[in-house]
Each structure stands twice: as structure tokens, then as C-alpha cells.
VEXGU-384353 format. One record per residue (C-alpha): residue number from 1; x, y, z. Coordinates in nm, 4 decimals, padded with zeros to 6 digits. Example, Ala and Ser with C-alpha at 12.3 -4.5 7.8 and 13.67 -1.06 7.14 Angstrom:
<sites>
[site 1, [01.2300, -00.4500, 00.7800]]
[site 2, [01.3670, -00.1060, 00.7140]]
</sites>
This chain:
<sites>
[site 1, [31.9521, -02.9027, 03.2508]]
[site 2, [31.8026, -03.1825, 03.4911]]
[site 3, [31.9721, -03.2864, 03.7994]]
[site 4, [31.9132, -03.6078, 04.0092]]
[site 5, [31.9734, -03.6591, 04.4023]]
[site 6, [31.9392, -03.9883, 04.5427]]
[site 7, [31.8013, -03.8667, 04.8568]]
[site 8, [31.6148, -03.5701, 05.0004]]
[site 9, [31.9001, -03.3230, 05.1024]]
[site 10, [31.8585, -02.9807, 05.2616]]
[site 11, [31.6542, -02.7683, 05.0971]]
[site 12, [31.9415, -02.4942, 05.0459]]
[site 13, [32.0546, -02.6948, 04.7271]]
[site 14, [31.7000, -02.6566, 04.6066]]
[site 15, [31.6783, -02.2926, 04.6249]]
[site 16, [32.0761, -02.2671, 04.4304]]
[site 17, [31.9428, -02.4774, 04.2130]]
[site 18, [31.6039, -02.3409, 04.1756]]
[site 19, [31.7538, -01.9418, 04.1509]]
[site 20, [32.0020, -02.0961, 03.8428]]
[site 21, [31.6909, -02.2456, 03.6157]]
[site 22, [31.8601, -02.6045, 03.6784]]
[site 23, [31.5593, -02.8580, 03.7449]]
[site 24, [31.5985, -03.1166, 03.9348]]
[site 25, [31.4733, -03.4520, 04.0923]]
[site 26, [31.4879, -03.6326, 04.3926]]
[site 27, [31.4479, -03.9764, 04.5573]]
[site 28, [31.1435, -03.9381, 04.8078]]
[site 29, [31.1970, -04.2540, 05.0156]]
[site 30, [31.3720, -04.2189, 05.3439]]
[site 31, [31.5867, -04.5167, 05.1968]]
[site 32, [31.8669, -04.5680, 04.9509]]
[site 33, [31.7069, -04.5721, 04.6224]]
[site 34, [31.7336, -04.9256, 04.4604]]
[site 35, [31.9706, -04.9437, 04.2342]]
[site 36, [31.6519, -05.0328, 03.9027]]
[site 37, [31.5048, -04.6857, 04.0246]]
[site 38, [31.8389, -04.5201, 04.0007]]
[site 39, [31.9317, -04.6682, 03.6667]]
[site 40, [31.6088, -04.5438, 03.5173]]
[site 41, [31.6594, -04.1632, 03.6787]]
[site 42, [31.9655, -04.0863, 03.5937]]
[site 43, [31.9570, -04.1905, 03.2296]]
[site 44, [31.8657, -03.8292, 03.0690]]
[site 45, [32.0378, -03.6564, 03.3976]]
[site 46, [32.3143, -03.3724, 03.3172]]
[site 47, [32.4595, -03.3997, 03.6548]]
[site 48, [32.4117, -03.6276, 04.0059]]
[site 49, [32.4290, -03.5837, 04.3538]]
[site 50, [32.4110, -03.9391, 04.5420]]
[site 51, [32.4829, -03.9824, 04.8688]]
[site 52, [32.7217, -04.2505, 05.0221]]
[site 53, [32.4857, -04.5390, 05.0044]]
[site 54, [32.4903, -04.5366, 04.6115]]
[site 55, [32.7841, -04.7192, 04.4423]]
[site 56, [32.8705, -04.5412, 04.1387]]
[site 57, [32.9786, -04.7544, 03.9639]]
[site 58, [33.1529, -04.8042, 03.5583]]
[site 59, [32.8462, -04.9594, 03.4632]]
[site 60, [32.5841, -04.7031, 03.5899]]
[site 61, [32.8070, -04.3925, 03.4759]]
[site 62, [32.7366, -04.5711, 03.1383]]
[site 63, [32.3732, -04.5253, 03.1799]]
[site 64, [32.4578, -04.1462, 03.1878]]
[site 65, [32.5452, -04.0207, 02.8456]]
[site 66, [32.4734, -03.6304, 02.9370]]
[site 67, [32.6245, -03.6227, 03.3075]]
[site 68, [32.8664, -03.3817, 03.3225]]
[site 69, [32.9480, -03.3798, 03.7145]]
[site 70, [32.8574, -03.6290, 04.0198]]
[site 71, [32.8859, -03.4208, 04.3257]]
[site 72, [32.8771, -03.6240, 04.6044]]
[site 73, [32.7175, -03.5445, 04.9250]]
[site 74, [33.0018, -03.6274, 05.1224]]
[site 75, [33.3813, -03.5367, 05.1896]]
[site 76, [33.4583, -03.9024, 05.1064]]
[site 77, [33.4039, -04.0810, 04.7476]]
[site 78, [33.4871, -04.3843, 04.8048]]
[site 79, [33.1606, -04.5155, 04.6595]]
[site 80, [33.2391, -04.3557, 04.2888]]
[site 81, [33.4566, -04.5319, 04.0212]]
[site 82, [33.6501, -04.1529, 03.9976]]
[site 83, [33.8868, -04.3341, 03.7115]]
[site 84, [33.6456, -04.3954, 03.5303]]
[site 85, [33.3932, -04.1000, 03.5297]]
[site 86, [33.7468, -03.9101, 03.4264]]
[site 87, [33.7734, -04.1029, 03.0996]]
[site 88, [33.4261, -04.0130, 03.0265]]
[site 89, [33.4982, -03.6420, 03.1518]]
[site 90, [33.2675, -03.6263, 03.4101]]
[site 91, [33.3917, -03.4098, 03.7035]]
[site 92, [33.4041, -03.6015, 04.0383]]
[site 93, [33.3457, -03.3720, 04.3314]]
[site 94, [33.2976, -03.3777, 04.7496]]
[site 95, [33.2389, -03.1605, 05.0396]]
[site 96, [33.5459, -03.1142, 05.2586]]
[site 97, [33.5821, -02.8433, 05.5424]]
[site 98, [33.2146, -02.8063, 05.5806]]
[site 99, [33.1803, -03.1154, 05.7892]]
[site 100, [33.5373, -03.0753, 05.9830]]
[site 101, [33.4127, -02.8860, 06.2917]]
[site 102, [33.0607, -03.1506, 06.3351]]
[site 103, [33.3113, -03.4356, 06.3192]]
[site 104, [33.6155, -03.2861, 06.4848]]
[site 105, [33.3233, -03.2123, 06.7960]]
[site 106, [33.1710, -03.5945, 06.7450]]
[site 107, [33.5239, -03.7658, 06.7444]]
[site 108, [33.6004, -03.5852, 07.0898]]
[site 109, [33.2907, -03.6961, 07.2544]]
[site 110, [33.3176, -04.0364, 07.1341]]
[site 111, [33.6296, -04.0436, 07.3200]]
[site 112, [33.4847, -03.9146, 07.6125]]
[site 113, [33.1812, -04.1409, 07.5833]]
[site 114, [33.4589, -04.4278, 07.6121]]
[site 115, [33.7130, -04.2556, 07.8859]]
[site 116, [33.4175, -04.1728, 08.0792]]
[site 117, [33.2169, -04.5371, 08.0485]]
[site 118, [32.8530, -04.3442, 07.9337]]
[site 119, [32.7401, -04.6242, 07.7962]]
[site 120, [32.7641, -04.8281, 08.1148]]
[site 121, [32.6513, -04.4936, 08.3334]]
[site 122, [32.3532, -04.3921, 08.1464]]
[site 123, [32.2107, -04.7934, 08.1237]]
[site 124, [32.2755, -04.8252, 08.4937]]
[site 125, [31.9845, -04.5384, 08.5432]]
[site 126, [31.7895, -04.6043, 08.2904]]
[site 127, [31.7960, -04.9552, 08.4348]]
[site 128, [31.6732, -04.7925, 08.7626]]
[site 129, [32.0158, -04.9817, 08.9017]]
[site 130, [32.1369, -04.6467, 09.0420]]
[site 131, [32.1798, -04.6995, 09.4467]]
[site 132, [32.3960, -04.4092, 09.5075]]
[site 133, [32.7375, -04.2665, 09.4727]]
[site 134, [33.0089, -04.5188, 09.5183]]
[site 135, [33.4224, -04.4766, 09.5720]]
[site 136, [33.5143, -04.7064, 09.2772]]
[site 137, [33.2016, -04.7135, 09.0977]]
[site 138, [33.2541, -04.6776, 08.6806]]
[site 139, [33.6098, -04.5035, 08.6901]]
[site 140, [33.7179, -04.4221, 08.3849]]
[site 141, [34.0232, -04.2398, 08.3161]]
[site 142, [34.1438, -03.8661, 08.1750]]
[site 143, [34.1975, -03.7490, 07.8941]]
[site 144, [34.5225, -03.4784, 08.0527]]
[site 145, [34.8780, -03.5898, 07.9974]]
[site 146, [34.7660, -03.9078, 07.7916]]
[site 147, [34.9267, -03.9496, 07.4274]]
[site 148, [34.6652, -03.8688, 07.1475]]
[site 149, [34.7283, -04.0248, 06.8185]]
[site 150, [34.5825, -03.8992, 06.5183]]
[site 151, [34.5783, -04.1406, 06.2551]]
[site 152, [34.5418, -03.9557, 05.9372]]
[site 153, [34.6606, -03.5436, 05.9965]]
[site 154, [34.4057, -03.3805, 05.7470]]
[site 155, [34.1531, -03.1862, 05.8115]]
[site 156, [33.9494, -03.3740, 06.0070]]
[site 157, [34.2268, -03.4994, 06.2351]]
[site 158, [34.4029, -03.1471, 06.2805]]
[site 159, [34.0606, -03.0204, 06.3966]]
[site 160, [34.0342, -03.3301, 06.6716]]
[site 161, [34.4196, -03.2790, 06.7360]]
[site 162, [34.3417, -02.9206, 06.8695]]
[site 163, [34.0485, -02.9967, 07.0668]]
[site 164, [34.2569, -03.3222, 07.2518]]
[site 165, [34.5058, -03.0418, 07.3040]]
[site 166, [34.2876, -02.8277, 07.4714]]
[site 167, [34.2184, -03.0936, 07.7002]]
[site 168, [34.5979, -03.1392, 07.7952]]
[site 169, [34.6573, -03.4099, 07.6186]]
[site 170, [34.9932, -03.4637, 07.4142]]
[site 171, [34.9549, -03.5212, 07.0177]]
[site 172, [35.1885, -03.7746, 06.7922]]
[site 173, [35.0178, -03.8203, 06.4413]]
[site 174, [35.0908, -04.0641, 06.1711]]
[site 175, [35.0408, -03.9092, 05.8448]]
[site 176, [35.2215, -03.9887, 05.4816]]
[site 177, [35.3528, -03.5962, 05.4796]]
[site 178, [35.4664, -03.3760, 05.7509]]
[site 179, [35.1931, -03.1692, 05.9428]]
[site 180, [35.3931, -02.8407, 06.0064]]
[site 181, [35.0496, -02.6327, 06.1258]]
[site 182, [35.0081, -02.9179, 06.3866]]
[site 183, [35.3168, -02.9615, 06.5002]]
[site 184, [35.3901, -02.5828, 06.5678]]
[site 185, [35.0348, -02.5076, 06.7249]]
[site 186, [34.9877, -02.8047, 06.9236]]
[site 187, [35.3176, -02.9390, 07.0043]]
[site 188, [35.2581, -03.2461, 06.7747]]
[site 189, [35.5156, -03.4739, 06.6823]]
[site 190, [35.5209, -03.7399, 06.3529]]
[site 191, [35.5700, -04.0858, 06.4398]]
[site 192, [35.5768, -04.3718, 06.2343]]
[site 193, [35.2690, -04.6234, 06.2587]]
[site 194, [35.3571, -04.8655, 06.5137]]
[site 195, [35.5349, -04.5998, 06.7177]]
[site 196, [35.1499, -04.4355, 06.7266]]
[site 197, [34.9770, -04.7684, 06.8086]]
[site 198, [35.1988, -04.8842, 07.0532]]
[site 199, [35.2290, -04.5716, 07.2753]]
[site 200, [34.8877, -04.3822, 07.2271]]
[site 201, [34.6154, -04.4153, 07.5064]]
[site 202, [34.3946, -04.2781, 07.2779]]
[site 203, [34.3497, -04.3832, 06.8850]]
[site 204, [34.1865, -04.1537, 06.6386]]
[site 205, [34.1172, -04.2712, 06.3284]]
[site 206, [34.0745, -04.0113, 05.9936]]
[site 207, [34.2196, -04.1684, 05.6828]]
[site 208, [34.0457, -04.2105, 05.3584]]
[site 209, [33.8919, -04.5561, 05.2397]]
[site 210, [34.0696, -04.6407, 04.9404]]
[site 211, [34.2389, -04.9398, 04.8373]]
[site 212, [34.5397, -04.8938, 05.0144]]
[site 213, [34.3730, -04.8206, 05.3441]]
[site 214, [34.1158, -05.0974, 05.3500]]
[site 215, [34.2057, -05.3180, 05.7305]]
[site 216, [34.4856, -05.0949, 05.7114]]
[site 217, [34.4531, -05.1572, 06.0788]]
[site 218, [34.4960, -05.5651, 06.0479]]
[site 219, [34.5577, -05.8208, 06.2979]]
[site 220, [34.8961, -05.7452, 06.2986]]
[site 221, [34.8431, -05.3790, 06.3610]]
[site 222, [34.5736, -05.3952, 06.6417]]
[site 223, [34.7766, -05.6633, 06.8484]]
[site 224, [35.0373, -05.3464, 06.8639]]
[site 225, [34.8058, -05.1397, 07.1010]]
[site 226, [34.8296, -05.1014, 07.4680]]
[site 227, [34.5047, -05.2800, 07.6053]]
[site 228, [34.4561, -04.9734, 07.7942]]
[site 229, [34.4088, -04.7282, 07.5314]]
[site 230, [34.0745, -04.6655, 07.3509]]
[site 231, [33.9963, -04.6619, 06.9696]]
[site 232, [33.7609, -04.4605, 06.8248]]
[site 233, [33.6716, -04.4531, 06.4198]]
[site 234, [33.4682, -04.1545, 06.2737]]
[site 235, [33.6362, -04.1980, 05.9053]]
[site 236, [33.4987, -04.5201, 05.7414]]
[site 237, [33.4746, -04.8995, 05.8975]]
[site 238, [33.6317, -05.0769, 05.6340]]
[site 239, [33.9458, -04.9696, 05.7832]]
[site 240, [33.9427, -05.1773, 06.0860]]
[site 241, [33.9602, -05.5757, 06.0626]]
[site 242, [33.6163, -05.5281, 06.2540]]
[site 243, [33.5723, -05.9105, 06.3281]]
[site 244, [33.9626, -05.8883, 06.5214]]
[site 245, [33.9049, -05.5898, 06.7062]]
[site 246, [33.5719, -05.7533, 06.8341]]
[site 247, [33.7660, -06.0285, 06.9771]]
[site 248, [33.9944, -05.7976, 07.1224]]
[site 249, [33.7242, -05.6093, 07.3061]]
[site 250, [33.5402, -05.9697, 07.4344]]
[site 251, [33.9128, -06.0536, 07.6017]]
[site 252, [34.0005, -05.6967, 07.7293]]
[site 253, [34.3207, -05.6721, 07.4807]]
[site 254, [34.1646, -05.2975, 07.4216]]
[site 255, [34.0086, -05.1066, 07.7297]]
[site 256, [33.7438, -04.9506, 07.5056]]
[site 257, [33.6464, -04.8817, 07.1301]]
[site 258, [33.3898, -04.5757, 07.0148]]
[site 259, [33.2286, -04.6567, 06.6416]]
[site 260, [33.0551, -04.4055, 06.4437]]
[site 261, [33.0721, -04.6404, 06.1032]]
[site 262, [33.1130, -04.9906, 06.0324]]
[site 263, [33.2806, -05.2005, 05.8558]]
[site 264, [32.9293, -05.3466, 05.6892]]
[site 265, [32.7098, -05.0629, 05.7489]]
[site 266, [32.4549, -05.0418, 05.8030]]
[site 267, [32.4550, -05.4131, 05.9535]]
[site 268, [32.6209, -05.4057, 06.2476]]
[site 269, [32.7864, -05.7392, 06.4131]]
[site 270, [32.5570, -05.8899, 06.6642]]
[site 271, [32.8935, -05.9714, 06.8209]]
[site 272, [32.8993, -05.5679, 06.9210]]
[site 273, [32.5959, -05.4873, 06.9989]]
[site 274, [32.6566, -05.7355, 07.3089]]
[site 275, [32.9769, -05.5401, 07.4268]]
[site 276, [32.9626, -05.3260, 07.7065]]
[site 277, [33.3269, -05.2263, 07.6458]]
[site 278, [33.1582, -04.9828, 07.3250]]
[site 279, [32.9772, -04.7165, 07.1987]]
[site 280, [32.7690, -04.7467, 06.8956]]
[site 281, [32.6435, -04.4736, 06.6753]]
[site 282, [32.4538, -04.4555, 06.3529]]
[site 283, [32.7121, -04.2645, 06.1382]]
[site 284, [32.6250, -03.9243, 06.2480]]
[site 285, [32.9491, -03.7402, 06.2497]]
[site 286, [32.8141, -03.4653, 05.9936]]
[site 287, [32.4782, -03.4768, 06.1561]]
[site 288, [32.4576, -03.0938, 06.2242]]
[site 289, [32.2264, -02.8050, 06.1002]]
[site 290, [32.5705, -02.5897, 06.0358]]
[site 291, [32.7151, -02.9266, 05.8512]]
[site 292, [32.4618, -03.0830, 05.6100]]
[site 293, [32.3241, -02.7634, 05.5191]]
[site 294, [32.7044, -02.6448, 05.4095]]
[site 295, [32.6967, -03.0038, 05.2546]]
[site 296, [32.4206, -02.9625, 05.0368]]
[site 297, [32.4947, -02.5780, 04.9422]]
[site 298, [32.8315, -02.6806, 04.8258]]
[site 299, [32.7113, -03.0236, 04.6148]]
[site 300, [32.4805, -02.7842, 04.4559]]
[site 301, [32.7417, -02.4915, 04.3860]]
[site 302, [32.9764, -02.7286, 04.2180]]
[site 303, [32.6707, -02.8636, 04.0109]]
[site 304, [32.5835, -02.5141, 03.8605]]
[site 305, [32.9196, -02.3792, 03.8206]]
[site 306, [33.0136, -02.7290, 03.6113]]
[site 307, [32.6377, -02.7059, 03.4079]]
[site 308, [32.7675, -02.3230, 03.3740]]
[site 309, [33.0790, -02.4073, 03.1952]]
[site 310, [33.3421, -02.3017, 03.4861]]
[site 311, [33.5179, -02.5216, 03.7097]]
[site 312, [33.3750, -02.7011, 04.0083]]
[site 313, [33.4936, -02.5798, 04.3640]]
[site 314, [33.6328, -02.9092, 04.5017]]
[site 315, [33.6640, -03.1370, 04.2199]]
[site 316, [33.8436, -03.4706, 04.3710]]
[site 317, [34.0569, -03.4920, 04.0540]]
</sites>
């Protein structure tokens, strides 16, 4: 059985793999692979594990007679015609509730990156600007007895609901079913869309990238919240009109706006990079030990059990 990953993961899935006779391959460049190098790889391969970068795609599951799983390392597949690796019965799988903690604890201090103005604090004393403590200098505002709305209720969003609780703040989630668990530990209540964007001080954003949720937050949407509330986006960028919400940051229509992933990553609009109004990371909401080591144990566990003959653990499908 050979296996191909289109990066260098943790080295737990080498050692599952390793311990189950399953060899395996690996892109060595700190880079996604190009997409020549990955056609030629995967030709002979009984099962992949790309990463989000690689688009896999009808035409490149084609190139992959044997493949019997793609086990993506990550708890979103956006990048992977699913459809069609089902007609060829290849199982599709991810990595959910091994990243929900990392992001749940990223999403919260994104938001109090923003409430709290670090960007602007931190490049005032790096700056060697700092002259001492002033009454109205940087004031930012709290996160206690502010509305917190959770824009997608799954995992990821119940785990940043509970931690905005904890801070006193008051939940409303928008969600396509009804989040009992959330509503009867945190007090949550279900609102409908604009309810959420036009009362919520803060915005969290955790729905899937699919077709139906691509600029699900449009022009028309974002012109519904409060200019004093802050936005913050740790699920995928193509789900914000980017270029709009830019323009609604330059004019102050939007106090604030944290961004973990963009909506052309990994460019990223010279237009934001000039906003002081932001803070900008470099998609690191899994980025922990505990996180991309469960990552990788888990893409490699669903490999072996499929190359085994039993089911995968989180097949998509």
C-alpha cells in the first residue's frame, strides 16, 4: 500500500503508518506542491492526505486509479470535488473536534486583540511612541454584557460560545437547526440572520465554505451591522465580500474586524494591510502542538482503517 501527503505533517502519522506496513511519501518543500509534481505522485498512490492548499479536483482524482481514501488534513474540505471521489468510491474524510479547542481559544483572542486595540498598543511601543499612561489613551471596550453572535453553532462555534460566556457576555446564534446544548448551558438564544447582525457587538464567524455560503455575508448583509461591533472570521475568507468589508473599515461603518483567513489566501489585499482598524493573522487557528498532532494522528487512522477494509472514522459522506 503507498500513501502520499502533500506536505510534511507531524510525525505521529508516520509512526501509525509506519507500525501498519503502509509506506508512504511526502512533499519535502515547505510549499504547496505544484500541481505537475502532484499529478506524477499520486498516480500509483492507494490513498492521499493533502492539505488545504491542494485542489482536488475531478480531473486529478482521475489520475488516481488505486486511491481508495483522501483524508484531508483539515476539518474543512472544501478544496475536494467530494461528489465526485464518491462516484469513483473513494472515501472523503476530515479532522473535526481535534482542532475545536486551538480555534475556539484563537477566535476569543482575536476578539480581544480587536476590543482591546493590540494592534495599535503593541506598534505604539515597538514604535518607541510610548510617553506614558494617558486617561483616554487606546480605549477599547468589554467584552461583559455585550451580545455575542455565533454565526454557525457547530462545534467550533459552541466551543467560542462558552468561552464569550465565561466572559459575561450574552449569546444569540444563527444556525440552520436548533442548538439545544447551547441554549441550555449558556443561555443562548436562536435568532434569525439579520436579527444576529444587526444587534451583536461582537460577530463570530464558523460556517462551512460551500457553495451556498460563499459572500454569504454580502453587501447587503454587512451594511446590517452596528458600526460599533467587531467581526472576526476564523472559518474560511471566501465568506466575507472581503473587498466591501474593507471599505467599511476605511469609513468606520465597522469599529473593528480580526482575520485569521482570507478571502484570496494567501494574498492578502494591500488595501488591509494599511488598516489600523485590524488584525491580521496567517491562518493559524489549528496552530497548536495538542491540534496538528491530533490532526495528523486522525488523517492517518482513517487511512489504515480504509487500506484495512473497515470504515474510516470521520468520513465526510
Amino acid at each position: 500500500m503507498k500513501v502520499f501527503i502533500t506536505r510534511d505533517i507531524p510525525e505521529v502519522a508516520y509512526k501509525l503508518l509506519k507500525k501498519n506496513s503502509i509506506n508512504f511519501d511526502y512533499y519535502k518543500e515547505n510549499r504547496p506542491i505544484p500541481k505537475n509534481i502532484l499529478q506524477k505522485k499520486v498516480i500509483n498512490s492507494d490513498a492521499l492526505i493533502p492539505l488545504l492548499t491542494e485542489q482536488i479536483d475531478s480531473h486529478l482524482i482521475d489520475q488516481m486509479p488505486n486511491c481508495k481514501v483522501i483524508a484531508n488534513y483539515a476539518v474543512g474540505y472544501n478544496n475536494i470535488d467530494v461528489e465526485y471521489a464518491k462516484s469513483k468510491k473513494i472515501f472523503v474524510t476530515n479532522t473535526p473536534d481535534v482542532l475545536t479547542e486551538s480555534t475556539a481559544d484563537l477566535t476569543i483572542a482575536l476578539v480581544l486583540a480587536c476590543a482591546r486595540r493590540l494592534y495599535e498598543a503593541e506598534r505604539i511601543v515597538r514604535l518607541q511612541k510610548y510617553k506614558g499612561w494617558k486617561p483616554k489613551m487606546l480605549l477599547g471596550v468589554e467584552m461583559k454584557g455585550k451580545v455575542f453572535g455565533i454565526l454557525g453553532a457547530g462545534r467550533v462555534g459552541s466551543a467560542v460560545a462558552a468561552r464569550a460566556y465565561s466572559f459575561g457576555s450574552i449569546i444569540i446564534y444563527y444556525d440552520s437547526q436548533k442548538n439545544y446544548d447551547l441554549e441550555s448551558g449558556f443561555s443562548a438564544k436562536k435568532v434569525t440572520l439579520n436579527t444576529l447582525l444587526r444587534t451583536s457587538d461582537f460577530i463570530s464567524i464558523h460556517l462551512p465554505l460551500n457553495k451556498n455560503t460563499h459572500h454569504f455575508l454580502n453587501k447587503e448583509r454587512l451594511s446590517l451591522i452596528k458600526p460599533t461591533s467587531i467581526l472576526v472570521n476564523t472559518a474560511r475568507g471566501e465568506i466575507i465580500d472581503e473587498s466591501f468589508l474593507i471599505k467599511m473599515l476605511k469609513k468606520n461603518k465597522i469599529r473593528s474586524a480580526g482575520f485569521d483567513v482570507y478571502e484570496n489566501e494567501p494574498a492578502i489585499s494591500k488595501e488591509l494591510l494599511k488598516l489600523n482598524n485590524v488584525v491580521l493573522l496567517p491562518h493559524i487557528g489549528s496552530a497548536t502542538e495538542e491540534a496538528r498532532n491530533g490532526m495528523a494522528e486522525l488523517a492517518a487512522r482513517n487511512v489504515i482503517n480504509v487500506l484495512q477494509g473497515k470504515e474510516p472514522i470521520t468520513p465526510v459522506y
